[in-house]
mmCIF file of the N, C-alpha and C atoms, coordinates in Angstrom:
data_MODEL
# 
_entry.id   MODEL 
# 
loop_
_atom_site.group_PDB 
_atom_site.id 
_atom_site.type_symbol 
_atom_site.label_atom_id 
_atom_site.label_alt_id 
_atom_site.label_comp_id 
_atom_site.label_asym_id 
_atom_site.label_entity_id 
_atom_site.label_seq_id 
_atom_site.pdbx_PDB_ins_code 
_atom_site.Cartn_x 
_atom_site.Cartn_y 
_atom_site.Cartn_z 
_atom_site.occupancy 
_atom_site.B_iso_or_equiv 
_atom_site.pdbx_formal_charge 
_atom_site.auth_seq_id 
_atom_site.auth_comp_id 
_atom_site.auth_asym_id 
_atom_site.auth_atom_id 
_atom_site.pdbx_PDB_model_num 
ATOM 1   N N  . UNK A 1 1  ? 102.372 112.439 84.108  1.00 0.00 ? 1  UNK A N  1 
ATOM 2   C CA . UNK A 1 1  ? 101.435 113.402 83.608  1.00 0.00 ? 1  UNK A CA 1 
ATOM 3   C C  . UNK A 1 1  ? 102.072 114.090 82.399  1.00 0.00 ? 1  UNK A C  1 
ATOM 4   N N  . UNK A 1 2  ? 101.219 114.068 81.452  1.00 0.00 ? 2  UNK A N  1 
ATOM 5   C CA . UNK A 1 2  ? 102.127 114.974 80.205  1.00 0.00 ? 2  UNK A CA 1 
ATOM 6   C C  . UNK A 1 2  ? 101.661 116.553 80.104  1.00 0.00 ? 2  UNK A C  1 
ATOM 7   N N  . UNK A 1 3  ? 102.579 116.702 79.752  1.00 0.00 ? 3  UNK A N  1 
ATOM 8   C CA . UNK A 1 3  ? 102.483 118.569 79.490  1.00 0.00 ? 3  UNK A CA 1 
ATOM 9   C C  . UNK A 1 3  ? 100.732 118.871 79.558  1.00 0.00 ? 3  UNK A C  1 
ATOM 10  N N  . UNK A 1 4  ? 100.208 118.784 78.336  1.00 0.00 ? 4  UNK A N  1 
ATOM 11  C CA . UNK A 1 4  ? 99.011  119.366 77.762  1.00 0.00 ? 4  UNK A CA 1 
ATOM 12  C C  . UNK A 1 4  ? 98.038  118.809 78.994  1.00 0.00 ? 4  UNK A C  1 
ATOM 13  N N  . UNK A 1 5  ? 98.239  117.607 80.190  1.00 0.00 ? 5  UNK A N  1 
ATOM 14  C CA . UNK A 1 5  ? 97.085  117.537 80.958  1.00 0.00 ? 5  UNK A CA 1 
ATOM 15  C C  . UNK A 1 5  ? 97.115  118.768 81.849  1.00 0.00 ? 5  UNK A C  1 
ATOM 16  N N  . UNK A 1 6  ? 98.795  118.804 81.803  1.00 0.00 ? 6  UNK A N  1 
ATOM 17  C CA . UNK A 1 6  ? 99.206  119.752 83.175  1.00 0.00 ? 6  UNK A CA 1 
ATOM 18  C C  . UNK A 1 6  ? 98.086  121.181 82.812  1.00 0.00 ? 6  UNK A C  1 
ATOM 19  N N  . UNK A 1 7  ? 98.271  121.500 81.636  1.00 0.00 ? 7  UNK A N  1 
ATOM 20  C CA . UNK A 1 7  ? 97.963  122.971 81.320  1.00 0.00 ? 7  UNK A CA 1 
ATOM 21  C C  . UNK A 1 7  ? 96.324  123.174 81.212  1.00 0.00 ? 7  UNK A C  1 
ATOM 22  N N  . UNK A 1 8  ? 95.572  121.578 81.060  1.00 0.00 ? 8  UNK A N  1 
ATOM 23  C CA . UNK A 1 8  ? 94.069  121.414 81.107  1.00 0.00 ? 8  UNK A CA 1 
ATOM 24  C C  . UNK A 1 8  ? 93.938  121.610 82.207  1.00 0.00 ? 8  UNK A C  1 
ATOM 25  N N  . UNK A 1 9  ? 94.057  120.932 83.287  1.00 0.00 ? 9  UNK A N  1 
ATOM 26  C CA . UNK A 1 9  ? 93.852  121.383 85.267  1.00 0.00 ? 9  UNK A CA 1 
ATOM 27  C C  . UNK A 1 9  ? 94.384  122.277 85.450  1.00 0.00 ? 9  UNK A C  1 
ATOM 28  N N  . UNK A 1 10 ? 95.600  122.766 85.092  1.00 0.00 ? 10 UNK A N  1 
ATOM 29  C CA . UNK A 1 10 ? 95.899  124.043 86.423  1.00 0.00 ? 10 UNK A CA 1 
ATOM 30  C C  . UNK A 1 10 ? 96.366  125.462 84.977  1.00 0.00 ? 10 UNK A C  1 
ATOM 31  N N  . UNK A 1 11 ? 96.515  125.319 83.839  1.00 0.00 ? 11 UNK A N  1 
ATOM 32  C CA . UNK A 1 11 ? 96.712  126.127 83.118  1.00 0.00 ? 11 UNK A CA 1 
ATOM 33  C C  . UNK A 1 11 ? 97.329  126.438 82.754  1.00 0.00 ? 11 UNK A C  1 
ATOM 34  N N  . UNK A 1 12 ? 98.752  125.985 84.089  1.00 0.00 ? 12 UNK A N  1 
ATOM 35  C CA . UNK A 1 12 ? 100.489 126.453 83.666  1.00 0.00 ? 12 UNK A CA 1 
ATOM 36  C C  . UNK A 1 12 ? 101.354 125.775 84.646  1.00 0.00 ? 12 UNK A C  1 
ATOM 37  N N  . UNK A 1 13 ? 102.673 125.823 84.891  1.00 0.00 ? 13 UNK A N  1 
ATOM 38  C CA . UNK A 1 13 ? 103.265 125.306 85.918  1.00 0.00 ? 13 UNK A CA 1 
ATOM 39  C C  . UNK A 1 13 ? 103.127 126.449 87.000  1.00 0.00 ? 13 UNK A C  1 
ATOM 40  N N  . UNK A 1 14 ? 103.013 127.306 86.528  1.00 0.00 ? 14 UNK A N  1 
ATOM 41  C CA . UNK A 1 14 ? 102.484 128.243 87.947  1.00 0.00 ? 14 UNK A CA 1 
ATOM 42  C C  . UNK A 1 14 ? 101.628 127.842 88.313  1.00 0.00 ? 14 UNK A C  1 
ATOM 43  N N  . UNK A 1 15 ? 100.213 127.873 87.599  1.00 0.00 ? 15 UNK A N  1 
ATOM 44  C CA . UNK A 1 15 ? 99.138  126.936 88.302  1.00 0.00 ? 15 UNK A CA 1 
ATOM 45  C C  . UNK A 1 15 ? 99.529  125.930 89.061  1.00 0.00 ? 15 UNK A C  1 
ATOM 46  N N  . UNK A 1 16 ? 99.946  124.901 88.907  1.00 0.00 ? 16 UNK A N  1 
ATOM 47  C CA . UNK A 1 16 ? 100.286 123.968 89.608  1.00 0.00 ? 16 UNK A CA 1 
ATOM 48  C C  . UNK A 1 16 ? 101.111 124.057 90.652  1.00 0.00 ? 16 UNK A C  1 
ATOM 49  N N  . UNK A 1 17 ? 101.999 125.032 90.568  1.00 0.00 ? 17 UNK A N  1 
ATOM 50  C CA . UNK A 1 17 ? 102.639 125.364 92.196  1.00 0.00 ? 17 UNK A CA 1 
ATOM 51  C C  . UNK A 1 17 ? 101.329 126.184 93.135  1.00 0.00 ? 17 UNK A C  1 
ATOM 52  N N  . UNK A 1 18 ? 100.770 127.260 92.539  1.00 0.00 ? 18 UNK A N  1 
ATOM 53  C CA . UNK A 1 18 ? 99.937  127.409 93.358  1.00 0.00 ? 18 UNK A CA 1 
ATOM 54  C C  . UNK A 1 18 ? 98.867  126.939 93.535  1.00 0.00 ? 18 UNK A C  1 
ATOM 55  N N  . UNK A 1 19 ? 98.294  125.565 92.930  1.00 0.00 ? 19 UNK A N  1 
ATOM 56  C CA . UNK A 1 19 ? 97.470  125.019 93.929  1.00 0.00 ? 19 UNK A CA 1 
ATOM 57  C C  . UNK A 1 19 ? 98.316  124.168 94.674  1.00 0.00 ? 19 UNK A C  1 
ATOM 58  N N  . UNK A 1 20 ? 99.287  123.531 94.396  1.00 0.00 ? 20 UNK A N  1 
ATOM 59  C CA . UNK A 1 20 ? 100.110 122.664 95.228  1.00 0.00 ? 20 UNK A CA 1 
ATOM 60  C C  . UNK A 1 20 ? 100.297 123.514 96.775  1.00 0.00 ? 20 UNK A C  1 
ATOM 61  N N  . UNK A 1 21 ? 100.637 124.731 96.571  1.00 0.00 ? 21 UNK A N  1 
ATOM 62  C CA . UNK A 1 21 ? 100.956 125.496 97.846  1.00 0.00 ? 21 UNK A CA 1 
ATOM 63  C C  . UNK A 1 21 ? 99.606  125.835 98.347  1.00 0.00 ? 21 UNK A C  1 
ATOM 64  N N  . UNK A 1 22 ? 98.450  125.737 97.982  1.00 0.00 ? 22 UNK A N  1 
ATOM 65  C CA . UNK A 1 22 ? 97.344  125.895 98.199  1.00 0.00 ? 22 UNK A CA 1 
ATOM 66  C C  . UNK A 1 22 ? 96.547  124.499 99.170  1.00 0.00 ? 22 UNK A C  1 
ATOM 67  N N  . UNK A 1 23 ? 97.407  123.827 98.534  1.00 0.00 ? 23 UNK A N  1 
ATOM 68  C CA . UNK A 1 23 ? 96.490  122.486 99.238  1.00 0.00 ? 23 UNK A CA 1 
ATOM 69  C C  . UNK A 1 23 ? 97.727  122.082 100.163 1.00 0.00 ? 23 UNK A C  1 
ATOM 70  N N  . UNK A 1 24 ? 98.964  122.502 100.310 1.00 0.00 ? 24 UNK A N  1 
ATOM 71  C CA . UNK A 1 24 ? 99.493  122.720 101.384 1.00 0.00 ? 24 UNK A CA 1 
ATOM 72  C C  . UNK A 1 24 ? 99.549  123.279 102.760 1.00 0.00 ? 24 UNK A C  1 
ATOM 73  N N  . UNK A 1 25 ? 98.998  124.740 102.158 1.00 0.00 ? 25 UNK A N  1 
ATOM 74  C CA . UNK A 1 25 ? 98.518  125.072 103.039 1.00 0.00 ? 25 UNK A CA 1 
ATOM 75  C C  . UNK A 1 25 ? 97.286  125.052 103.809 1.00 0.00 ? 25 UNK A C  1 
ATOM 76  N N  . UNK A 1 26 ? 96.536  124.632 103.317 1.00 0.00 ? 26 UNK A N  1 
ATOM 77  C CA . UNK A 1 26 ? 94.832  123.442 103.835 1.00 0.00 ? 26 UNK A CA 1 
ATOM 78  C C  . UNK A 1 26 ? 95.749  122.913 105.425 1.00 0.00 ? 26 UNK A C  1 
ATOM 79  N N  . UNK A 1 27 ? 96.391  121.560 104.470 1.00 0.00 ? 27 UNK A N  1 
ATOM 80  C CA . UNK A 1 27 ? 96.621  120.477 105.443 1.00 0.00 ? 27 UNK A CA 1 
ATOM 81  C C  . UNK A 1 27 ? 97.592  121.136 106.530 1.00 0.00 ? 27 UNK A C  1 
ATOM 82  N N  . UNK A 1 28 ? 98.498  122.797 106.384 1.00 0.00 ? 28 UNK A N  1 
ATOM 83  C CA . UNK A 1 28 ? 98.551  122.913 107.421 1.00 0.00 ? 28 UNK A CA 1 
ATOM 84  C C  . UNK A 1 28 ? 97.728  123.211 108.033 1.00 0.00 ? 28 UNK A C  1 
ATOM 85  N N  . UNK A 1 29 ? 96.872  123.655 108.062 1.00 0.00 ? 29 UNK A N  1 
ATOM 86  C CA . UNK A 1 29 ? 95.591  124.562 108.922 1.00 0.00 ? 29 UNK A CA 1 
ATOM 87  C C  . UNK A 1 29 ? 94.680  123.819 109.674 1.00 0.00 ? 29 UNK A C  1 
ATOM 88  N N  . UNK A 1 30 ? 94.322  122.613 108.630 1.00 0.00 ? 30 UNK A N  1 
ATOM 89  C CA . UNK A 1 30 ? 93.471  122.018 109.102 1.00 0.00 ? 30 UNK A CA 1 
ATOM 90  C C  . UNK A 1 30 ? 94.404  120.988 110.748 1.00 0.00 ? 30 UNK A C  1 
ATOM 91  N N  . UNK A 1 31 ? 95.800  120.702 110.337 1.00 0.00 ? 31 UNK A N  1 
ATOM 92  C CA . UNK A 1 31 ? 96.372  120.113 111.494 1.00 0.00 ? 31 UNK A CA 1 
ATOM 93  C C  . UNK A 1 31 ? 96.143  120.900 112.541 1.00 0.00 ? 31 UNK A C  1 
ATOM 94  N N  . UNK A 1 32 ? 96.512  122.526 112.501 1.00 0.00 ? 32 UNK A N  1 
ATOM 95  C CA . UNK A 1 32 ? 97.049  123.655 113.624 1.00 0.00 ? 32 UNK A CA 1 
ATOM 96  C C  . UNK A 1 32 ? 95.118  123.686 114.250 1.00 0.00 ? 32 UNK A C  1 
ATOM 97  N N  . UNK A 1 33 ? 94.575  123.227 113.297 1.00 0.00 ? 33 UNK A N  1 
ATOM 98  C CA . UNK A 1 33 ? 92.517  123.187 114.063 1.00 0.00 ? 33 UNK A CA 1 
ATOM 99  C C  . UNK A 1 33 ? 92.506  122.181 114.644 1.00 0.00 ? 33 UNK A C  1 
ATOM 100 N N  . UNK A 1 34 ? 93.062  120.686 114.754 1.00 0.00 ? 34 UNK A N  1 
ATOM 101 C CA . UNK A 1 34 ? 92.967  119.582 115.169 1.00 0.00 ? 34 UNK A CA 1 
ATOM 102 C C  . UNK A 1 34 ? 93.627  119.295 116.545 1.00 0.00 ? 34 UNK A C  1 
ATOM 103 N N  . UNK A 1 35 ? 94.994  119.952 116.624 1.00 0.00 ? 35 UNK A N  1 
ATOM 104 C CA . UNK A 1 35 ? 95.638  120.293 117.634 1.00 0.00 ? 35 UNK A CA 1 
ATOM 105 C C  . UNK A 1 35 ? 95.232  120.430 118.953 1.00 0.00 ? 35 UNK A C  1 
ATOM 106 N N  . UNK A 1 36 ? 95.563  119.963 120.334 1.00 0.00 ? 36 UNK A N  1 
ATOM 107 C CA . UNK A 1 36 ? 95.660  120.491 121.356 1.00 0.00 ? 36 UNK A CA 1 
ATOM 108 C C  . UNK A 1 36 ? 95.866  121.630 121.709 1.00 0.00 ? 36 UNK A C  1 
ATOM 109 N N  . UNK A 1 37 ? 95.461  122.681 122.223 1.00 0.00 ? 37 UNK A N  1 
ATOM 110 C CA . UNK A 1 37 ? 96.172  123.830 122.670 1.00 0.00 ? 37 UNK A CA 1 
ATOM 111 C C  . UNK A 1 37 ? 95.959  123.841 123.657 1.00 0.00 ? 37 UNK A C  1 
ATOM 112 N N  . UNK A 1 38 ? 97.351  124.597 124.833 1.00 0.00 ? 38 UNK A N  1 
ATOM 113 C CA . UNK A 1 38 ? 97.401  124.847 125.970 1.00 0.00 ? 38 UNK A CA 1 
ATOM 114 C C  . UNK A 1 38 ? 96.979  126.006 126.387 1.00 0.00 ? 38 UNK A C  1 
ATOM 115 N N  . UNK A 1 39 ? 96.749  126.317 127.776 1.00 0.00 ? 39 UNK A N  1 
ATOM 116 C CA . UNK A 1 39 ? 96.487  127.586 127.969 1.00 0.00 ? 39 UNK A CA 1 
ATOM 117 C C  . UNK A 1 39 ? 97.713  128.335 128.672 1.00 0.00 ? 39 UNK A C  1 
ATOM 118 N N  . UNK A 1 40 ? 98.579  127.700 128.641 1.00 0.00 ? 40 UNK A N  1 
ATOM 119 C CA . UNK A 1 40 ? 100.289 128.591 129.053 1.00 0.00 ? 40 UNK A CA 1 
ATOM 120 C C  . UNK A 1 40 ? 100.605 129.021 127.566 1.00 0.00 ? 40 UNK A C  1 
ATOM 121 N N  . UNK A 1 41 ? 100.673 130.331 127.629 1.00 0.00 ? 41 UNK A N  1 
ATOM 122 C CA . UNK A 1 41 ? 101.035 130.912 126.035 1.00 0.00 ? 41 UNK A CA 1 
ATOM 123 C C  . UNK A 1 41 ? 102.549 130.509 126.176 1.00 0.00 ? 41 UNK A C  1 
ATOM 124 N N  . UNK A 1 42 ? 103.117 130.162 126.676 1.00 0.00 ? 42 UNK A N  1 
ATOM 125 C CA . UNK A 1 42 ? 104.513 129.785 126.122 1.00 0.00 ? 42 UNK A CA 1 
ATOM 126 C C  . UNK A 1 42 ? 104.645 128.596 125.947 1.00 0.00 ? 42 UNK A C  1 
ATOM 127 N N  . UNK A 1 43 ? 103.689 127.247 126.514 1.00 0.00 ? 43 UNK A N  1 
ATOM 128 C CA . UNK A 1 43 ? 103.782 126.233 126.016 1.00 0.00 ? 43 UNK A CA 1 
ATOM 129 C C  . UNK A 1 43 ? 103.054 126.235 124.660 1.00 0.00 ? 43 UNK A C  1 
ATOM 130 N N  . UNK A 1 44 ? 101.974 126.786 124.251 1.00 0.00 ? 44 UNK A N  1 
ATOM 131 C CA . UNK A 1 44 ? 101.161 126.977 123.332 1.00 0.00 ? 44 UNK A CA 1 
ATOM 132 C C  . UNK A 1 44 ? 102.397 127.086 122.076 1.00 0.00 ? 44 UNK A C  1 
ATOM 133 N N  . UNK A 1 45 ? 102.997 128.586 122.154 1.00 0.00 ? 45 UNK A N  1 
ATOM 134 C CA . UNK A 1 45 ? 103.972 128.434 121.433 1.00 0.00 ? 45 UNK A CA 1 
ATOM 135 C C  . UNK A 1 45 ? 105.359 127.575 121.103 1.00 0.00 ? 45 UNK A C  1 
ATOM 136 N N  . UNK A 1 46 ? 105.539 126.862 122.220 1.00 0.00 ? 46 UNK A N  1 
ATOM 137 C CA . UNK A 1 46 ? 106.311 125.652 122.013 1.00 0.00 ? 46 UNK A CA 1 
ATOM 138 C C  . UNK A 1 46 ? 105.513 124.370 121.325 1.00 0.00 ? 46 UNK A C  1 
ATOM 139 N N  . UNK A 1 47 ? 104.489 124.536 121.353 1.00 0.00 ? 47 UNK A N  1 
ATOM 140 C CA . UNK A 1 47 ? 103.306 123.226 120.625 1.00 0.00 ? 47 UNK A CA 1 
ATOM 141 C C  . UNK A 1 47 ? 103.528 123.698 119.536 1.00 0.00 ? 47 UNK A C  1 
ATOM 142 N N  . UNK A 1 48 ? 103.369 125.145 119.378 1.00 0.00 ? 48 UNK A N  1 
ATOM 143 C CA . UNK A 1 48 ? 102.719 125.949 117.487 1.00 0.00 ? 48 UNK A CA 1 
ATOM 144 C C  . UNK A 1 48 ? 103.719 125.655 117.047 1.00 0.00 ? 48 UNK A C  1 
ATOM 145 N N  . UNK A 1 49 ? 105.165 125.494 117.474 1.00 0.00 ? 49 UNK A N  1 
ATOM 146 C CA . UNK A 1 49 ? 106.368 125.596 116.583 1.00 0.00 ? 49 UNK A CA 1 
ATOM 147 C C  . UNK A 1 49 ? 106.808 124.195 116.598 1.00 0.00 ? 49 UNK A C  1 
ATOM 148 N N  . UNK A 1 50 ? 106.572 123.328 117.130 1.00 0.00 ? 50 UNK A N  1 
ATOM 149 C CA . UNK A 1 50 ? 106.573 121.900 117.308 1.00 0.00 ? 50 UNK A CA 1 
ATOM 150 C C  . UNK A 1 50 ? 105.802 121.308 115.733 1.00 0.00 ? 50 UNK A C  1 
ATOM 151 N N  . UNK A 1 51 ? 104.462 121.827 115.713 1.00 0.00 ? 51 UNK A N  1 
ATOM 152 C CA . UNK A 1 51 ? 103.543 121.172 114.954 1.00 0.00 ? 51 UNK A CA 1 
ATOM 153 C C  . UNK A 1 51 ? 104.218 121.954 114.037 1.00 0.00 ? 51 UNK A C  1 
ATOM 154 N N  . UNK A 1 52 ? 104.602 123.181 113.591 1.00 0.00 ? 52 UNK A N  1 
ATOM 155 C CA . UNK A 1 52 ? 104.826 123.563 112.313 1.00 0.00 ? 52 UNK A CA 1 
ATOM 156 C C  . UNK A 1 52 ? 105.867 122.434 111.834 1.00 0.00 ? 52 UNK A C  1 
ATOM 157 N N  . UNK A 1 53 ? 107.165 122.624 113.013 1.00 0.00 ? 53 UNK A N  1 
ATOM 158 C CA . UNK A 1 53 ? 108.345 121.474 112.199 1.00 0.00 ? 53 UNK A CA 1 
ATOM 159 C C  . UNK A 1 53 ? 107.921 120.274 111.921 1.00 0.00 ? 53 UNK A C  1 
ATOM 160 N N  . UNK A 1 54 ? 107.151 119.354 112.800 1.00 0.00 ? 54 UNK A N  1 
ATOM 161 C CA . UNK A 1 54 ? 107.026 118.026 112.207 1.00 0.00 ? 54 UNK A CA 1 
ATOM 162 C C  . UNK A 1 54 ? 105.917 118.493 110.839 1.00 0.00 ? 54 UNK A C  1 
ATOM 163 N N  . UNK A 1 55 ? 105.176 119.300 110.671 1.00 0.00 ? 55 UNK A N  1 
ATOM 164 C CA . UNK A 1 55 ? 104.702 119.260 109.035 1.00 0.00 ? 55 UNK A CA 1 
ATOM 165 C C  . UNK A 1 55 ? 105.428 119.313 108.647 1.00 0.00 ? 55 UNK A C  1 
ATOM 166 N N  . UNK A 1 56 ? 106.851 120.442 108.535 1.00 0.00 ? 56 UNK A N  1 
ATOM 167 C CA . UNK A 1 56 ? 107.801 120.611 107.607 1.00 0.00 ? 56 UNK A CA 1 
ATOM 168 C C  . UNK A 1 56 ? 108.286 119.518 107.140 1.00 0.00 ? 56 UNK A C  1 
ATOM 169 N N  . UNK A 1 57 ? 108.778 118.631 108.101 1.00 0.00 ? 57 UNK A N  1 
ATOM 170 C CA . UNK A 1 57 ? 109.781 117.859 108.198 1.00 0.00 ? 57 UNK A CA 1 
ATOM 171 C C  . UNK A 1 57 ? 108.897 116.475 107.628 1.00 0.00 ? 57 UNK A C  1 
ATOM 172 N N  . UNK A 1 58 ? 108.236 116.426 107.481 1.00 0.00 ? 58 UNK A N  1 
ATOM 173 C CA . UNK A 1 58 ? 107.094 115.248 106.913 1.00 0.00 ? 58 UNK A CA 1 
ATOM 174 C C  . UNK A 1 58 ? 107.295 115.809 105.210 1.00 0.00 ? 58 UNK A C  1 
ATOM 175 N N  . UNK A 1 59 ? 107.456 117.166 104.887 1.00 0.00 ? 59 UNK A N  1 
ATOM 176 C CA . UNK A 1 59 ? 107.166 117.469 103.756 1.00 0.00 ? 59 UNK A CA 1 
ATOM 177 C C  . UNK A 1 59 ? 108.506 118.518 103.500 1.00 0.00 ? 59 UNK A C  1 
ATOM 178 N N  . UNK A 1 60 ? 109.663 118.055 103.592 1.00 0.00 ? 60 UNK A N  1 
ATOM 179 C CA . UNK A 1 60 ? 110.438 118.464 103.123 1.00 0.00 ? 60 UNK A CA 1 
ATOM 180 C C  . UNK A 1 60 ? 110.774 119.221 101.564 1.00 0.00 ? 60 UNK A C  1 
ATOM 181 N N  . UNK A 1 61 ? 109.751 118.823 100.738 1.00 0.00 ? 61 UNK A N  1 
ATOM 182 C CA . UNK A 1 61 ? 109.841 119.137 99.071  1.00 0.00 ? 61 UNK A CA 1 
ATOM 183 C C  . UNK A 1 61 ? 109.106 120.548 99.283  1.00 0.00 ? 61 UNK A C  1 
ATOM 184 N N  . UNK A 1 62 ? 108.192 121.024 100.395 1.00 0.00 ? 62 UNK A N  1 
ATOM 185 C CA . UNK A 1 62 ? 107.444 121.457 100.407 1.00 0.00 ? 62 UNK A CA 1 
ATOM 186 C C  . UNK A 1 62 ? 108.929 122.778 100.346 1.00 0.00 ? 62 UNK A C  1 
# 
């Protein structure tokens, strides 16, 4: 991608981090909606922190 497209779509490299972190944070959300949840709040929270790391860890650059 060269400079001048970058700055036509997002306006700046800030732009582009924040939609990047924007559409990051989508695909987390939309996973944490797709999810199983339990009804033991402490397994629940062993799931919530489960699913956060394997996103992380799928998206390390992130």
């Amino acid at each position: 991608m060269t400079a001048p497209t970058l700055y036509h779509h997002f306006g700046s490299a800030d732009g582009l981090l924040s939609a990047a972190i924007k559409e990051a944070f989508a695909q987390f959300l939309e996973s944490k909606r797709t999810a199983t949840q339990s009804f033991d709040p402490v397994m629940a929270l062993r799931e919530g922190w489960d699913d956060y790391v394997r996103f992380a860890a799928a998206r390390p650059r992130l």
